[in-house]
MIDRENNU-482520 format. One record per atom (N, C-alpha, C, O): x, y, z. Coordinates in steps of 0.001 Angstrom, whole numbers, padded with zeros to 6 digits, always signed. Atoms other than C-alpha are relative to their C-alpha. Example, Ala and Ser with C-alpha at 12.3 -4.5 7.8 and 13.67 -1.06 7.14 Angstrom:
# MIDRENNU-482520
+000890-001190+000000+012300-004500+007800+000900+001200+000000+001936+001181+000665-000820-001190-000060+013670-001060+007140-000770+001090+000730-000261+002198+000899
This chain:
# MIDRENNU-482520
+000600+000390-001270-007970+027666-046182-000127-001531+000105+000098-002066+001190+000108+001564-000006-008581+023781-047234+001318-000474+000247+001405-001357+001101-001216+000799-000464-004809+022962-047176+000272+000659+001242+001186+000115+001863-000874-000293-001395-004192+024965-043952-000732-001354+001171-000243-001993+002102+000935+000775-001051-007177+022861-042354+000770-001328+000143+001164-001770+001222-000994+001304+000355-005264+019722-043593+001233+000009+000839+001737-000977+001376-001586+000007+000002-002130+020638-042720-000125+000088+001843+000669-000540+002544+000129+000876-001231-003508+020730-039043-000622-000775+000536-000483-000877+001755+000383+001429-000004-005261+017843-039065+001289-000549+000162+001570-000721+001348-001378+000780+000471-001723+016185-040173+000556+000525+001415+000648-000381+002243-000415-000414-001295-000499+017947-037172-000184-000639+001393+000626-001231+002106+000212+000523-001113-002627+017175-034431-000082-001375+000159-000225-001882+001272+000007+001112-000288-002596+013730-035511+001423-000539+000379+001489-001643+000922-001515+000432+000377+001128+013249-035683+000650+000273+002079+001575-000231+002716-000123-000645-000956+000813+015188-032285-000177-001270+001211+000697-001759+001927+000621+001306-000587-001330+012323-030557+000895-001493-000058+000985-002331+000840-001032+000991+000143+001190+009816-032064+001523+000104+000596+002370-000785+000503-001219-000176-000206+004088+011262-030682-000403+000210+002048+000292+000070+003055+000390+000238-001603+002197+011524-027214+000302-001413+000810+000972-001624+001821+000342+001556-000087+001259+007525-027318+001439-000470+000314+001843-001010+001344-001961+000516-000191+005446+006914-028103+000587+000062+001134+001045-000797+001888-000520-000025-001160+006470+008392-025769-000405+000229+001421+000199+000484+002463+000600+001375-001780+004341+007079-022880+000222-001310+000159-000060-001970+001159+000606+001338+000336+004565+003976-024239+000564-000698+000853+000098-001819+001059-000643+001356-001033+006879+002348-021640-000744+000136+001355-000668-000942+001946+000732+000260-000596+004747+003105-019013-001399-000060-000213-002029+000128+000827+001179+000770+000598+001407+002055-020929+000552-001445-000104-000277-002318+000155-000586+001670-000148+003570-001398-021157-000078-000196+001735-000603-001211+002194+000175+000601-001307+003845-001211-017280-000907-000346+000710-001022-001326+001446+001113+000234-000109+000593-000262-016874-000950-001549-000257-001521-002245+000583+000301+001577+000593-000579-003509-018752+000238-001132+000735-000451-002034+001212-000548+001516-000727+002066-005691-017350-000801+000178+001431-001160-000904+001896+000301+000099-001833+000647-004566-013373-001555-000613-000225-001957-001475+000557+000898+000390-000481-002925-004948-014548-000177-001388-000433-001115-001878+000197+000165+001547+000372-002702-008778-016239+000535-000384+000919+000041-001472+001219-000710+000589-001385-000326-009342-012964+000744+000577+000739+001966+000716+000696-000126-000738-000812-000719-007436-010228+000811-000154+000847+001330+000869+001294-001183+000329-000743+001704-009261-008083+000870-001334-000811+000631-002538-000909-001002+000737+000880+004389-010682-010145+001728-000149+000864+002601+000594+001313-001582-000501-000210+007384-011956-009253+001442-000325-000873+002002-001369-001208-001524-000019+000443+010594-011063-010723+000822-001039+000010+001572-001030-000966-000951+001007+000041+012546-014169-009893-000512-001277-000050-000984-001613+001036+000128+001691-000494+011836-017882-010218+000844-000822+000609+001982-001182+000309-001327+000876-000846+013283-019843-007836-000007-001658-000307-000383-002607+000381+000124+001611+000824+013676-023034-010171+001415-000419-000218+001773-001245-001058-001265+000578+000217+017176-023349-009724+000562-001071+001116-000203-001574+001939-000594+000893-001058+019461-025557-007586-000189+000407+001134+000080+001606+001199+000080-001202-000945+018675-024592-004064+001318-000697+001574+001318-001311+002641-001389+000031-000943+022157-024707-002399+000140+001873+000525-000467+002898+000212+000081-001659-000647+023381-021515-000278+000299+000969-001085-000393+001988-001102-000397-000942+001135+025235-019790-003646-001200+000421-000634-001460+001603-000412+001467-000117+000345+021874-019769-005244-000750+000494+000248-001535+001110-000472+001160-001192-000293+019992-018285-002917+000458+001037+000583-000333+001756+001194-000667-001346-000345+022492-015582-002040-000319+000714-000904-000850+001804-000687+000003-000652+001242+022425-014675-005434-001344+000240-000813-001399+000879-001864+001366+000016+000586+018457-015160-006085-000120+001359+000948-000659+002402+000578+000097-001302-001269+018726-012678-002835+000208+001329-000415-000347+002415-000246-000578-001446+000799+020486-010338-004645-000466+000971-001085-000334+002187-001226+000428-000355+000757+018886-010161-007345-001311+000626+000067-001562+001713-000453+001099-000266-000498+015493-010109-006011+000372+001348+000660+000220+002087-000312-000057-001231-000281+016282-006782-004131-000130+001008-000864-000880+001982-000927-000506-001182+001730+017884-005177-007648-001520+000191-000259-001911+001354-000354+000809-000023+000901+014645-005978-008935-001001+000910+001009-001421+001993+000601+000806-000738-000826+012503-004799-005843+000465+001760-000101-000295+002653-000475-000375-001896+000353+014670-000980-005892-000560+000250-001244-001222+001287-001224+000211-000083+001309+013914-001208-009521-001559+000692+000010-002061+001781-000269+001922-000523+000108+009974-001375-009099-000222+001128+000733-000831+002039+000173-000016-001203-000446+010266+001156-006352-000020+000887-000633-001092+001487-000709-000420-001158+001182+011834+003704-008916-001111-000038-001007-001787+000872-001486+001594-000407+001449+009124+002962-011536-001204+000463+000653-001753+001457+000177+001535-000149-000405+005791+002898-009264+000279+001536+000377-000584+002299-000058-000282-001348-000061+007387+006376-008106-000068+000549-001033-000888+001458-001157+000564-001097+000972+007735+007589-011367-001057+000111-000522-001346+001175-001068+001307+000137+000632+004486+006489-012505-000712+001171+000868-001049+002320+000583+000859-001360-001020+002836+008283-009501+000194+001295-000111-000656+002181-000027-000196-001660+000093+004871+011384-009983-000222+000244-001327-000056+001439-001567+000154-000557+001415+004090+011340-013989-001854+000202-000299-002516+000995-000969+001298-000819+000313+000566+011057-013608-000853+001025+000750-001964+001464+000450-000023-001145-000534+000496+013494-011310-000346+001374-000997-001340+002081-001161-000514-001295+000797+002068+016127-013677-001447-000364-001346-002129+000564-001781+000956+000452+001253-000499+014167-016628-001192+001553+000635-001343+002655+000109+001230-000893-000868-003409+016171-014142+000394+001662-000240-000497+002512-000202-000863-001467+000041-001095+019565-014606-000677+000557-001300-001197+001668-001201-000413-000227+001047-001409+019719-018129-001965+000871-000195-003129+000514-000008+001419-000562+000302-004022+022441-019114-000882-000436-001481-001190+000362-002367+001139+000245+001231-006351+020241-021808+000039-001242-000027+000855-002164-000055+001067+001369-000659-008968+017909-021152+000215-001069-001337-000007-002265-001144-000150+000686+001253-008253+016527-024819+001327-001189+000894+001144-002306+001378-001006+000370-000062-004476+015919-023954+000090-001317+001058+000459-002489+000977-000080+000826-001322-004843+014632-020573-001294-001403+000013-000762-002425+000447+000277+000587+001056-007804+012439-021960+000719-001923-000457+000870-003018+000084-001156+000276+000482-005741+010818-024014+001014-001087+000606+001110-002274+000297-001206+000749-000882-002859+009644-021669-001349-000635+001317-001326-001846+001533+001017+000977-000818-005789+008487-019124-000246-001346-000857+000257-002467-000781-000162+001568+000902-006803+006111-021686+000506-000480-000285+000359-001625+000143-000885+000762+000827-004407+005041-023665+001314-000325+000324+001950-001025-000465-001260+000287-000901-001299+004840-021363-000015-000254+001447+000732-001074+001981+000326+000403-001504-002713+005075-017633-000920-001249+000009-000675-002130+000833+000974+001006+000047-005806+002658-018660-001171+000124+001206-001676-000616+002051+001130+000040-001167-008232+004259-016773-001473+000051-001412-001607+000460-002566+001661+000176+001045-012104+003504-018279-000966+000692+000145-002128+000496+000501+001115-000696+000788-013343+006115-019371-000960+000319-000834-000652+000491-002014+000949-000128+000794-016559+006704-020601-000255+001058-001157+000723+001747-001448+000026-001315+000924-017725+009246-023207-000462+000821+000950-000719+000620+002137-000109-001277-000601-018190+012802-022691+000141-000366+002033-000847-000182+002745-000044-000327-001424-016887+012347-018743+001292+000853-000123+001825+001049-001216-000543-001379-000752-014669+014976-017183+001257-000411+001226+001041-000794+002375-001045+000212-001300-011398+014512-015136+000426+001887+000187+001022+002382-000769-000326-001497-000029-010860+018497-014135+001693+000072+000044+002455-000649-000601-001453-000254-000276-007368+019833-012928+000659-000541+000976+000160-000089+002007-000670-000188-001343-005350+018894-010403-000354-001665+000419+000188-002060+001452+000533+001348-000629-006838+015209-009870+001697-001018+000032+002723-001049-000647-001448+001196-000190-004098+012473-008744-000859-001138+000205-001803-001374+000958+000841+001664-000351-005057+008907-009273+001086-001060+000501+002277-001064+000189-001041+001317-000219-003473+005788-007858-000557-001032-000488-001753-000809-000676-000050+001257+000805-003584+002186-009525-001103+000739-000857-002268+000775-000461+001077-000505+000975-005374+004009-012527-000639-001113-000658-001699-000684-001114+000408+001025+000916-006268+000511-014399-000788-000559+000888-001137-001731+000749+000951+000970-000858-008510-000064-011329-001319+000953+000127-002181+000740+000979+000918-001075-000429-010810+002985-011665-000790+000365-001081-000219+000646-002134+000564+000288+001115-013672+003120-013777-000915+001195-000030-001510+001312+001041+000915-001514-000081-015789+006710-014570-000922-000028-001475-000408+000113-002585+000849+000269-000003-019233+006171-015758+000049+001566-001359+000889+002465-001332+000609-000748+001125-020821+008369-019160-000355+001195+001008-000960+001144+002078+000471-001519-000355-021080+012181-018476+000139+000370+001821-000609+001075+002498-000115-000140-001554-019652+011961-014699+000808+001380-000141+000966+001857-001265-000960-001357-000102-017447+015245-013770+001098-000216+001322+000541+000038+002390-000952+000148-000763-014614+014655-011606+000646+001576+000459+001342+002165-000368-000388-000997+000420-013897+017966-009990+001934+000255+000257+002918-000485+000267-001779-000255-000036-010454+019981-009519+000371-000687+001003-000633-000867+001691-001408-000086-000645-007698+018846-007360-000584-001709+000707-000070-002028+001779+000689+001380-000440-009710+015048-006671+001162-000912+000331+002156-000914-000396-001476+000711-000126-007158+012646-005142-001389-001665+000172-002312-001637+000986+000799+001207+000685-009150+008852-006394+000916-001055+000125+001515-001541-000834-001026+001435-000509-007071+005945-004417-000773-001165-000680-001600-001849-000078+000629+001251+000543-008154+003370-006871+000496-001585+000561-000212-002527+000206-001053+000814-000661-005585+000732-004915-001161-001113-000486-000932-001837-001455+001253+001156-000412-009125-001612-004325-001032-000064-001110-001765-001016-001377+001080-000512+001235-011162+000082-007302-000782+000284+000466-001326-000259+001428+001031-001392+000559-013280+002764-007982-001008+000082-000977-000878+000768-001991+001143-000068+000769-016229+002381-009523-001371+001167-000149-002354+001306+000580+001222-001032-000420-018394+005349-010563-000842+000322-000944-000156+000700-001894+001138+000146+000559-021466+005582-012325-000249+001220-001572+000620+001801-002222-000028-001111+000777-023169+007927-014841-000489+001068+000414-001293+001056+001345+000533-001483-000437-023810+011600-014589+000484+000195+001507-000184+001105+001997-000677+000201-001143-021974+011213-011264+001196+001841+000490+002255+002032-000108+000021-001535-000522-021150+015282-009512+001419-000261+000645+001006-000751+001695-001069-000232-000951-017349+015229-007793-000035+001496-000279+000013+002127-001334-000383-001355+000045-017125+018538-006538+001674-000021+000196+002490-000939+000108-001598+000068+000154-013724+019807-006207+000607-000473+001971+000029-000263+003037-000708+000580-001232-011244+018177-003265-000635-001421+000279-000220-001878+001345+000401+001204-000410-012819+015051-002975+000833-000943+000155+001351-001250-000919-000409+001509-000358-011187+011948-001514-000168-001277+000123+000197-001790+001180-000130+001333-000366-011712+008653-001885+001125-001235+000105+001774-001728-000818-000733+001108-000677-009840+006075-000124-000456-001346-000133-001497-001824+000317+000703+001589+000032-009772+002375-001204+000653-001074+001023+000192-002137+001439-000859+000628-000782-006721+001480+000925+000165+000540+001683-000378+001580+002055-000384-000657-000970-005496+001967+004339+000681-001340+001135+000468-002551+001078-000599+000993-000980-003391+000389+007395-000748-000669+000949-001828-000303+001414+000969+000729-001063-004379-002173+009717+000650+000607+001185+001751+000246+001600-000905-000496-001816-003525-000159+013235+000378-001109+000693+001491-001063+001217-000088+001036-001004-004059-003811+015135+001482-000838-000497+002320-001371+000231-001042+000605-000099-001566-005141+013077+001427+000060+000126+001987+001125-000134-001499-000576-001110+002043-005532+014687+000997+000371-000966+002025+000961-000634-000972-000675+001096+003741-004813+011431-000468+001487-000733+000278+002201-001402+000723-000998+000885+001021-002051+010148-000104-000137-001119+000039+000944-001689+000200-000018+001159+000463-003275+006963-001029+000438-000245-001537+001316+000453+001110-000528+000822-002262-002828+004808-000601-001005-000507-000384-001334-001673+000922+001243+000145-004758-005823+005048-001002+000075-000502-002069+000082+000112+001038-000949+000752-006660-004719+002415-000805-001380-001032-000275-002489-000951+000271+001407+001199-008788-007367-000589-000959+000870-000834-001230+002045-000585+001274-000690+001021-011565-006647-003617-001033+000893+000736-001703+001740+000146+001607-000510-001108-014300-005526-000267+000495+001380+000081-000307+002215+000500-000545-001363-000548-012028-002379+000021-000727+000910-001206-000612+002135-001251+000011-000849+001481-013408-001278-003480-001409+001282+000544-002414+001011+001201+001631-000541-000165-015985+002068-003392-000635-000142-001322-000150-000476-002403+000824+000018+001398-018863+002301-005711-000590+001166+000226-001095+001343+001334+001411-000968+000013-020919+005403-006433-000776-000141-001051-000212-000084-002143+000999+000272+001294-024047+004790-008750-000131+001385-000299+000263+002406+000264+000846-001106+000774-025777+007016-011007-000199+001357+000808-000211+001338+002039+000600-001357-000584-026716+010793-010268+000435-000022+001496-000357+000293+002384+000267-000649-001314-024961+010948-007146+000775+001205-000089+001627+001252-000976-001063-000491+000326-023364+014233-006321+000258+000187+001318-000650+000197+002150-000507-000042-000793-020748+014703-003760+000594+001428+000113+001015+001982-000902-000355-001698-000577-019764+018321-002090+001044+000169+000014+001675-000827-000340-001384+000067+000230-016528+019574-001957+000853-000294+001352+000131-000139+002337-000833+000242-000594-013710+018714+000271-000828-001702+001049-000373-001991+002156+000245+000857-000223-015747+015453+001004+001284-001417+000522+002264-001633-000190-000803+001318+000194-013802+012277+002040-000452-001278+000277-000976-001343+001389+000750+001147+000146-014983+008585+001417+000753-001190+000415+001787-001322-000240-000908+000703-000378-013456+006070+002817-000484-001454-000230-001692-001688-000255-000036+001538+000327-012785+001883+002053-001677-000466+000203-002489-000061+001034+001392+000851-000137-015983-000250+001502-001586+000758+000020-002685+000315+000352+001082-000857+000357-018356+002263+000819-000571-000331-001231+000133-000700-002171+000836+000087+001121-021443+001983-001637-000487+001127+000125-000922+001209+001273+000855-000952-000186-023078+005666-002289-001143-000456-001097-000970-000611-002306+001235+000144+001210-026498+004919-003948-000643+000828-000975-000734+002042-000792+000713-000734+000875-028266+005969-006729-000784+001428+000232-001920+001391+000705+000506-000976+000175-028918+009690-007023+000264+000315+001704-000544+001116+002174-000290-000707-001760-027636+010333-002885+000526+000668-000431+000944+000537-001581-000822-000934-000264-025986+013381-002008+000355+000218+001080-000471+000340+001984-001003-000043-001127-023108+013768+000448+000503+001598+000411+001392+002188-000203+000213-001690+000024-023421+017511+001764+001777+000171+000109+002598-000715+000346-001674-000329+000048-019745+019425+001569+000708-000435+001658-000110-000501+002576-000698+000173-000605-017278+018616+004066-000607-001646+001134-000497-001999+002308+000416+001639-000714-018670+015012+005160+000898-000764+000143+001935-000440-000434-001066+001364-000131-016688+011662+006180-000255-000811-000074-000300-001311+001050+001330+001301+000389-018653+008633+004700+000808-000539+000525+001975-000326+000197-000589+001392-000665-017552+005854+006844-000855-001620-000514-000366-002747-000443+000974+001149+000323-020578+003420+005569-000673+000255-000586-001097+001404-000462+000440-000391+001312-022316+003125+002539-001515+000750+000376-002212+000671+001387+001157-000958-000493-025165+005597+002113-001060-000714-001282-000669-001298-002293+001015+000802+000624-028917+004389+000700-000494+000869-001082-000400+002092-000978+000249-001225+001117-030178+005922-002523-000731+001123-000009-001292+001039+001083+000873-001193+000087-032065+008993-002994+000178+000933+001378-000686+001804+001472-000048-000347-001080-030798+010230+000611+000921+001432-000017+001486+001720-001072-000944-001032-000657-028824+013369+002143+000471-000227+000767-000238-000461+001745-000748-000050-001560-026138+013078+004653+001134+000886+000076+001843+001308-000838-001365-000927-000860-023604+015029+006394+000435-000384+001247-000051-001152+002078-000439+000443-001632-021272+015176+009253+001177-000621-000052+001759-001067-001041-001390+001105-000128-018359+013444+010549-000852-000742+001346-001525-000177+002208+000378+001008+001469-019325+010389+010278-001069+000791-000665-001866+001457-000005+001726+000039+000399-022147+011077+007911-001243-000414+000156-001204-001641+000244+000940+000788-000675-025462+010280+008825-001268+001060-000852-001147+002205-001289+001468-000627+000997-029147+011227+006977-000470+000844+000600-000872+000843+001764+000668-001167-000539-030265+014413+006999-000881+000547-000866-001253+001715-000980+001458-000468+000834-032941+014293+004603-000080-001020-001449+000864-001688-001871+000315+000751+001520-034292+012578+001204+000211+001230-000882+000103+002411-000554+000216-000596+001333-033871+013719-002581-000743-000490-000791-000712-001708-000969+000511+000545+000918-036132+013617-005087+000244-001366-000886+001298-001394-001522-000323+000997+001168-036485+010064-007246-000066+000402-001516+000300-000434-002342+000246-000007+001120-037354+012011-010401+001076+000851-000376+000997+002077-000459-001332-000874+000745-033674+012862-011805-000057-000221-001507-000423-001372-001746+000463-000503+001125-033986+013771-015393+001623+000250-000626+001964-000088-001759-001287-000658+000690-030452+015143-016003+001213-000323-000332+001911-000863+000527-001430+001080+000510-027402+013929-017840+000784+001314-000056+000359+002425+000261-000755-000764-000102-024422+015633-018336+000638+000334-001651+000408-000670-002325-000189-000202+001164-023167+016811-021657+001030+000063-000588+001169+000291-001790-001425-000145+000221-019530+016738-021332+000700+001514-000368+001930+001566-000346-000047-001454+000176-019285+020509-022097+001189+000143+001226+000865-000396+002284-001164-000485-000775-015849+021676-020117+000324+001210+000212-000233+002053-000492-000392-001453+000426-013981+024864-019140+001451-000483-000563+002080-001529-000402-001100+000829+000558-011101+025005-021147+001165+000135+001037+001262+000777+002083-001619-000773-000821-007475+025080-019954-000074-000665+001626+000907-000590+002366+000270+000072-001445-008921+023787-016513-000701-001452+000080-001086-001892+001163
């Protein structure tokens, strides 16, 4: 029984190492986007006659399809990361290849899709529930002991309608925050520049448009206060999971 125990020890570690490998080129991309988030590919430190910048032209595109193809696969790999039935595994590739900052015992469930993961930060003993889609684009900041029921949305990004190209005139103000003990209902959606305060709760199917004050209840589209919660919260979370899910 002592060498079998060993022998998977030796296993699951070898297991974890062979995970890390082969993520590892997008844990390098990861890295490179969050030390420099807008980088560019070409220096234009050469001669600047027309050959030059045909050919800086050229290149610069290659390189633009290029990033296309990666930020796609990234999105569609950590997608599938969310698939994988075990909170260990998945875990794991959050930290150590997506670079999202995770706390101890917190909880990403099934089904969650994150975007710019190295911008999204989940607080000691929070629970993230199933199928959570967490637009970190602006960052995501969320507290401890922190309730996502399942379907939740938060939105850090979004288009400017006024403007004549429709971009996305977005900066750091787009970021949400939820503090401590709040919990949010299911199929909730939160949208840019939101603060939820300490220990609020956002009843199920709400549309936070503007940050909500602590200890409160709201609902609705928009949301709006529909009652106080107790200040005396007591309860942490224990990291305890279901498995497989």
């Amino acid at each position: 029984m002592f060498y079998l125990i060993i022998i998977l020890c030796i296993l699951i570690f070898f297991k974890k190492i062979f995970l890390l490998l082969s993520f590892y080129p997008i844990r390098f991309w990861m890295k490179r986007e969050k030390n420099k988030e807008i980088r560019n590919f070409l220096k234009n430190d050469l001669l600047n006659n027309e050959s030059v910048l045909e050919y800086n032209s050229f290149i610069n595109e290659i390189k633009k399809l290029i990033n296309r193809y990666i930020v796609g696969f990234i999105r569609y790999s950590i997608f599938q990361v969310g698939m994988i039935p075990s909170h260990n595994i998945r875990n794991i590739l959050y930290r150590k290849v997506y670079l999202v900052d995770i706390e101890k015992k917190a909880i990403i469930y099934f089904g969650s899709e994150i975007r710019t993961p190295y911008k999204l930060k989940i607080g000691e003993g929070s629970i993230i529930g199933d199928r959570s889609i967490l637009d970190a684009r602006n960052g995501i900041y969320i507290g401890k002991n922190v309730n996502l029921s399942s379907n939740v949305s938060i939105w850090t990004e979004q288009h400017d309608y006024k403007d004549p190209y429709f971009k996305c005139n977005s900066n750091g103000e787009f970021a949400v925050k939820i503090e401590d003990r709040v919990w949010i209902g299911p199929n909730v959606i939160i949208l840019h520049s939101v603060t939820i305060g300490e220990g609020a709760v956002v009843a199920a199917g709400a549309v936070v448009t503007k940050s909500v004050l602590p200890y409160t209840l709201v609902g609705g589209i928009p949301a709006k206060k529909l009652g106080d919660r107790t200040k005396d919260l007591r309860y942490e979370f224990n990291g305890k999971y279901n498995p497989f899910y």
